[in-house]
N, C-alpha and C positions, 0 to 999 in steps of 0.2 A: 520504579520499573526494574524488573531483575534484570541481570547482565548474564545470562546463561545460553545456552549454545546455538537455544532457537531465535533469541533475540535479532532483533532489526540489524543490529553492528554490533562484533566483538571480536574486539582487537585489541582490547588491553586496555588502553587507558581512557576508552570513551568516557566514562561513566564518572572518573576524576576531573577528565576537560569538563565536563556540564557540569558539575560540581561548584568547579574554579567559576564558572563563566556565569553560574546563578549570582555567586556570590558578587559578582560585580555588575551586577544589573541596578542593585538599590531598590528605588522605589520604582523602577517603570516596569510599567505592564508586562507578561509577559509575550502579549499579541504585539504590540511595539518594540519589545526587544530584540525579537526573532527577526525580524530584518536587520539591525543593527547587526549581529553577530552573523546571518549564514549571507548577509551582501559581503560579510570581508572575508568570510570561507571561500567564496566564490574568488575573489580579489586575489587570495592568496593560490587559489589552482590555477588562474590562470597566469600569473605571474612564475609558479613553478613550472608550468608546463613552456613558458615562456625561455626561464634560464635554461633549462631542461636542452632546446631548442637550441640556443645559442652556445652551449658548450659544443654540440654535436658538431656545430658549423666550424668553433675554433679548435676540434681535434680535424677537420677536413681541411682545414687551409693550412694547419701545421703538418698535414700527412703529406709528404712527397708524391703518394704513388694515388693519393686522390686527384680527380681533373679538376678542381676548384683552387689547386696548394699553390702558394704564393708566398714569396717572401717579403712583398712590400708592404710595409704597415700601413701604409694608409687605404690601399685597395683591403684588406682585412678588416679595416673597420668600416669601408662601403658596404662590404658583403653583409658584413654581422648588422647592420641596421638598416639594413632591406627588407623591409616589409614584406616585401613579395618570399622570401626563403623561408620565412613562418607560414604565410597564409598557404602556400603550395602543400605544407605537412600539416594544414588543418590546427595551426597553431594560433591565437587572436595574438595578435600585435600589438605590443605595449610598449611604450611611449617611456622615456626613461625617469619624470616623475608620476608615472601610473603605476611604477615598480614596488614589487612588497619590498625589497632593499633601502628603497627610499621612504617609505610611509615608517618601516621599524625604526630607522636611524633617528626622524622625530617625535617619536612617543610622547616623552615629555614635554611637546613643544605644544604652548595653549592653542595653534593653528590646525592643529591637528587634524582635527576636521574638517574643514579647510578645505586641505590637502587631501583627505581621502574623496572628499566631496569631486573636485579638480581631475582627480584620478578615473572617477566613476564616471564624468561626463566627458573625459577624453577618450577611455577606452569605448564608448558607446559611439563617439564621432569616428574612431579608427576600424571598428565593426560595426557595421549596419543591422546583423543580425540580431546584436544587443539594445538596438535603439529604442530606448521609453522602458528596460525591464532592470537596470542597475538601482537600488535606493541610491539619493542623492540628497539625503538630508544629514549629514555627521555633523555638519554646524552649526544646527540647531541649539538655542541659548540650553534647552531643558537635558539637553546630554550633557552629563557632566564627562570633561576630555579628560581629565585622569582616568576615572572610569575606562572611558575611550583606547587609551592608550594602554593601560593595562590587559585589554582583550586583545588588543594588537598584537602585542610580547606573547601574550596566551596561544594564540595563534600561530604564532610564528612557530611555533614547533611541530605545529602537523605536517605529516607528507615528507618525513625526512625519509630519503633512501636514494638510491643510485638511478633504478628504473622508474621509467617517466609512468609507467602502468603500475605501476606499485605505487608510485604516487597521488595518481588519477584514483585507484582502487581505494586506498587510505580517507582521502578526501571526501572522495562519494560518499561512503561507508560514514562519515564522520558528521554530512550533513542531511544525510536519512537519519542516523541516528536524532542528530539535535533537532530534526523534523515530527520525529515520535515525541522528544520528552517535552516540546513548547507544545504539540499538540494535549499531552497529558496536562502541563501546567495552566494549559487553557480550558479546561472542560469540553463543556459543550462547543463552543464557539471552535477549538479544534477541532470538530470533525467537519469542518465548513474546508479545509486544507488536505486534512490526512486519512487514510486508510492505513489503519495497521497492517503492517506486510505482511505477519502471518496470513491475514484472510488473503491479501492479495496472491500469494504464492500460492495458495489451496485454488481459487480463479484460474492463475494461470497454468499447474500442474495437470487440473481438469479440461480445460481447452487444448493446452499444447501448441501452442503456434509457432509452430517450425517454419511457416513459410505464407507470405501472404500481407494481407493488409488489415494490421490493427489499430482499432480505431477506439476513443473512450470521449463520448459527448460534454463528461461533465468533469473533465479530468484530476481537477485539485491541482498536489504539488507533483503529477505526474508516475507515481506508484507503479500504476499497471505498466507502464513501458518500459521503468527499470528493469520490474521483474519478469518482463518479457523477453526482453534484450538476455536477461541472465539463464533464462531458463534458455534459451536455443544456447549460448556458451555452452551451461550446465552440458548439454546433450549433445553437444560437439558438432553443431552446426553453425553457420555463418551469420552472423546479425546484420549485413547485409543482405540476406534473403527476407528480412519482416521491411514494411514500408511501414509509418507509424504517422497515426494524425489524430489530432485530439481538441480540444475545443472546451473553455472555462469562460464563465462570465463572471467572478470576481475578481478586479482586477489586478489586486495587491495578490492571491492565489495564482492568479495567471504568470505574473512573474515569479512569483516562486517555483512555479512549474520550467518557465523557461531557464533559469539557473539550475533547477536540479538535473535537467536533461544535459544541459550545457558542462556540467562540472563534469558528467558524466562521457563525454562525446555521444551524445545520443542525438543524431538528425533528426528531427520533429517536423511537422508541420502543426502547429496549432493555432492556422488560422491567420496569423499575421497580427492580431487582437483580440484583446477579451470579447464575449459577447456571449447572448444569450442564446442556446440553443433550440429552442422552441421558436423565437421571437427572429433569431438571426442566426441563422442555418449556413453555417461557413465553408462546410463540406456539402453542397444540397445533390452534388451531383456521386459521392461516394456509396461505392458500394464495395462494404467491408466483409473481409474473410471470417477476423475475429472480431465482436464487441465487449470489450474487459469494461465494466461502470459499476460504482457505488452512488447512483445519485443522490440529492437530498432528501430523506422520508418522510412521504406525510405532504410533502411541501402544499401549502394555501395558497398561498400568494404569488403564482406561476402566470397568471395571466391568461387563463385557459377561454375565457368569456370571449376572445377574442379572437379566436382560434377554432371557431364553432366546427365550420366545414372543410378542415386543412384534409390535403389527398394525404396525409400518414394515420391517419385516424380509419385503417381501412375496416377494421374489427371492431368501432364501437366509437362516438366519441364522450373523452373520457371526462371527468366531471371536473370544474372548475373550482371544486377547492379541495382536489387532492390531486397531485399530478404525478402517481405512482403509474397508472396505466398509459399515461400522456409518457414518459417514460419507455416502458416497454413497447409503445408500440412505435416510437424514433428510433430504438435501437433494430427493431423490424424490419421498419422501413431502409433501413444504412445496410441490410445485410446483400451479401452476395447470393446467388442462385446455391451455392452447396456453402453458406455462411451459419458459423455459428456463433451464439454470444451469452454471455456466463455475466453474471450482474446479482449485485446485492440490496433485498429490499427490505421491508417493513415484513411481522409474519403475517398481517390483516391481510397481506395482498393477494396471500395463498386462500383466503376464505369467502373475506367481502363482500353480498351481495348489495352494498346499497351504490346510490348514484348511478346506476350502468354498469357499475365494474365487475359485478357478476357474469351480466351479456357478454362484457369484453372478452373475459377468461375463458367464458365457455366457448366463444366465437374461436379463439384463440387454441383452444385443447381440438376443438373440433377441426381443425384446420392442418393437425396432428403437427403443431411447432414442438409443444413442450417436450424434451430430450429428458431431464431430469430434475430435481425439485432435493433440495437439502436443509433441513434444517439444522441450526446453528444456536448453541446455547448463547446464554446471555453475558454480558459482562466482558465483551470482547472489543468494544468501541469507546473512544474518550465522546463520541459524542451521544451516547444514549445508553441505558443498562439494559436495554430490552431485548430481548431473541430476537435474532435474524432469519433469513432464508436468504439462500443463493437458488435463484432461477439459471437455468440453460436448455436454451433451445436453438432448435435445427431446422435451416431451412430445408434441407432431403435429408431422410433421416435414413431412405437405403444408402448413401453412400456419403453420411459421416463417420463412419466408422468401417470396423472388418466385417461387420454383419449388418445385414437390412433390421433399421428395426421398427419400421413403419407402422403404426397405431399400436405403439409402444411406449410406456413411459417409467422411468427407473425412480424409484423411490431412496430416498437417505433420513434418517434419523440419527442426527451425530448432536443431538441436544446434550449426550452426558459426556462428551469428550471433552478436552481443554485442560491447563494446569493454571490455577490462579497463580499468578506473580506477583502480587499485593492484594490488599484489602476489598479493592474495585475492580483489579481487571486481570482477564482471565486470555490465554494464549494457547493458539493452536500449536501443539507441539509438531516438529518431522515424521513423528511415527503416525500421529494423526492424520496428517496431510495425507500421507504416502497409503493410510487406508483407506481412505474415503475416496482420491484420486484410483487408487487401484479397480476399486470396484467397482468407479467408473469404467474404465476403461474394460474393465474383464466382461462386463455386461456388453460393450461395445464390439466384445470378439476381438481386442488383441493378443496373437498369438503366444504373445511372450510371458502371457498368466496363466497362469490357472482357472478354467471354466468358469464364470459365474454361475453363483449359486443364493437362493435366497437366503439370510440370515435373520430369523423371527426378532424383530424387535430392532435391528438396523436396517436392512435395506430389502426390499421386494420391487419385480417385474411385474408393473399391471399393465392392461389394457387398457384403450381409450374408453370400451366398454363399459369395466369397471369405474374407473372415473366420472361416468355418466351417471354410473347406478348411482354415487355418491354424491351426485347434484354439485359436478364442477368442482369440487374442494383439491385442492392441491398438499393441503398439510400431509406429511408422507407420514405421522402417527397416527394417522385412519386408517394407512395402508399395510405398515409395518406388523403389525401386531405387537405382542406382547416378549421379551426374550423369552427364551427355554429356562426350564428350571434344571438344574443340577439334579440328577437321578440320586433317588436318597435311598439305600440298600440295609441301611440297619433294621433291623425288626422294629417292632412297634415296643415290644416288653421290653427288651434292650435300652431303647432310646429314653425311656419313661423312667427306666431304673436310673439309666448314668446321668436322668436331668433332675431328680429329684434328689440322690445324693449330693449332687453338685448345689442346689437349693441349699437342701441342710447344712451343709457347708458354711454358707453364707450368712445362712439364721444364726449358727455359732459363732462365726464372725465380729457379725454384727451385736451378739450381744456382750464380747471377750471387749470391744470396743466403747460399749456403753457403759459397762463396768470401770474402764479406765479413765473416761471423763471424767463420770460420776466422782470418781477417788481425787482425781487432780482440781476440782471444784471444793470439794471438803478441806482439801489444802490450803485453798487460799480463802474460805471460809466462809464459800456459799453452799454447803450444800443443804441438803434439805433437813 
């Protein structure tokens, strides 16, 4: 995977740390590695955020003009391992062999794991919040503890700086990153965990949740809430104004999810356990502003048979061995009265008439949800090479946006955008984002663009009308049309002269060329 500007993290030395940290895996898997290494990323922020914490308190009891300052040493060492002067700054309280200080110091000790082991099930007894989501297997015979201890040393180098958010920042950044490249090492079975941020950030650009309650059913390693979280930063508003809740039912995923939020300070609800969202509805009473989801595609095996007459099935119910509409229409049911929700499916889901799912879509277009419809070339997910689409839809569509745009539906064809990064997989770049999100929005009547305007061949404004005439289909290349062709002004005599000298050209070329084979064959004393 490249390490270029749009990537997941780049900041220097990711792509040497994963390097280093491959090389010390051996033989295990890469889906079993990935917890060995981002549980001690995890380990290691909060342990910095930890000493982080505890310097601050020992420049406050050395400051005369602080109300805390004190000259007695032993009241100075009550304070500093008070539990309570961490947990008040939203710091987890680590225990003095839970310290990354004390895990480096024995790297080379065969206990090793052990001790990290020790570490992970003390700091979960110290925070409740963390209870059931630390790995807590390093002592396992099949890890070899040099190995072990050299990812330790490896480790220990991230997050060096003075500020505790530079720190935090570094960190995060470091275990998104290693989030992308075990999901690449893993194929398929990686998109069971991760969404590529690019798509994610293109979701959340197009939503915009500045304020309100975001919610994601099927969450993974929690994606959408980072880039949620950073997009209100981005636009210089408070991350306390998003409420966030999310909901994962696999449950090695689900703690990954609650580490990646946590390294992050990101408040979560998700649920309090893994669990299935169809089957076990953890949120039943939520009703979301935003829904950001990549659920599983295509999924068989959802359990739909059983679900025959659930009150979320208000549009159709949807068939039990594809749970794409079973999908769409949870995220539906979760939304708020002016809610809207931006989700990644299969591109069947935009055509499909079998099972139902035809009835559903159309029940669905007729009900004037669908806001707009994007299609997405291939080669952009480690878990599938197929095109995608991003669905988004509004529950009032006069007032999701600056303009009513009520039995209206915005069309996108962004199939030929993207920059391959390697051999297999392909990346939405900033410039991309920022035009596909633009022309969202400009269709939408924000002032701060430039009119929308159709562009033949990327994006058009149809009608529910229209849609109708088309018998339900959503693909926006029925809508789009074909691009414009470049106005071609040379004469026709013109063109025909400078393309047929250009020809002869080539003829002599080619035959100045066949000439000197021919010669250098006779050389070596084949020739004819």
């Amino acid at each position: 995977m490249a390490n270029n500007n749009n990537h997941t993290a780049n900041i220097g030395f990711e792509d040497k740390l994963w390097q280093a940290a491959d090389k010390l895996r051996g033989h295990m898997d890469p889906s079993e590695y990935k917890h060995v290494v981002l549980g001690l990323i995890f380990l290691k922020y909060i342990s910095d955020s930890f000493e982080n914490r505890r310097k601050e308190l020992e420049a406050e009891l050395n400051d005369p003009e602080s109300f805390i300052y004190t000259e007695n040493p032993e009241t100075k060492d009550q304070i500093l391992e008070d539990r309570d002067e961490y947990l008040a700054e939203n710091v987890y309280w680590v225990v003095p062999e839970a310290r990354w200080s004390h895990l480096q110091a024995n790297t080379k000790q065969p206990e090793i794991g052990k001790l990290i082991d020790a570490a992970m099930i003390t700091i979960e007894k110290e925070n409740p919040r963390l209870q059931g989501v630390l790995p807590k297997d390093y002592a396992r015979p099949a890890l070899d503890k040099q190995r072990l201890g050299e990812v330790v040393d490896l480790i220990s180098g991230i997050g060096m700086g003075d500020e505790v958010s530079r720190k935090k920042d570094v960190l995060g950044r470091v275990y998104e990153y290693f989030l992308a490249r075990f999901a690449s090492a893993e194929g398929k079975g990686g998109g069971e965990f991760y969404t590529p941020a690019h798509v994610v950030r293109l979701l959340v650009a197009m939503l915009a949740p500045y304020q309100g309650r975001v919610f994601d059913p099927c969450c993974g390693s929690g994606g959408m809430f980072v880039q949620s979280e950073a997009f209100v930063r981005a636009h210089g508003g408070r991350t306390t104004d998003i409420s966030i809740y999310g909901q994962e039912s696999n449950p090695t995923t689900w703690r990954l999810a609650q580490i990646n939020l946590a390294i992050r300070g990101i408040d979560a609800d998700l649920g309090g356990t893994y669990a299935d969202s169809f089957h076990n509805d953890l949120h039943p009473d939520l009703r979301a502003d935003f829904v950001l989801a990549n659920p599983p595609f295509n999924d068989s095996d959802w359990g739909g048979d059983r679900l025959q007459d659930d009150a979320r099935w208000k549009y159709g119910t949807p068939p039990s061995g594809n749970a794409n509409y079973a999908w769409v229409q949870h995220f539906i049911y979760h939304l708020s009265p002016r809610g809207t929700a931006g989700f990644v499916l299969a591109n069947g889901s935009m055509s499909s008439q079998t099972s139902n799912e035809g009835e559903i879509r159309k029940n669905i277009i007729e009900a004037d949800l669908v806001d707009c419809m994007v299609a997405l070339p291939g080669q952009l997910f480690y878990s599938t090479q197929i095109p995608v689409c991003l669905w988004f839809l509004a529950r009032d569509k006069a007032n999701s946006g600056f303009r009513d745009r009520r039995g209206e539906t915005l069309f996108i064809d962004a199939r030929q955008i993207g920059s391959m990064v390697d051999r297999t997989h392909r990346e939405l770049t900033e410039e991309d984002t920022r035009k596909i999100a633009d022309t969202y929005h400009a269709w939408r009547g924000d002032p701060d663009l430039d009119a929308y305007e159709d562009e033949p061949g990327f994006c058009k404004a149809t009608t529910t009308g229209d849609i109708r005439d088309n018998h339900y289909i959503l693909t926006p290349g029925r809508y789009v049309g074909l691009p414009e062709r470049e106005a071609d002004d040379e004469p026709f005599e013109e063109k025909m002269a400078r393309l047929t000298a250009a020809l002869y050209e080539q003829f002599a070329e080619s035959q100045r060329l066949e000439a000197e084979i021919r010669a250098n064959l006779e050389e070596l004393g084949y020739g004819e």
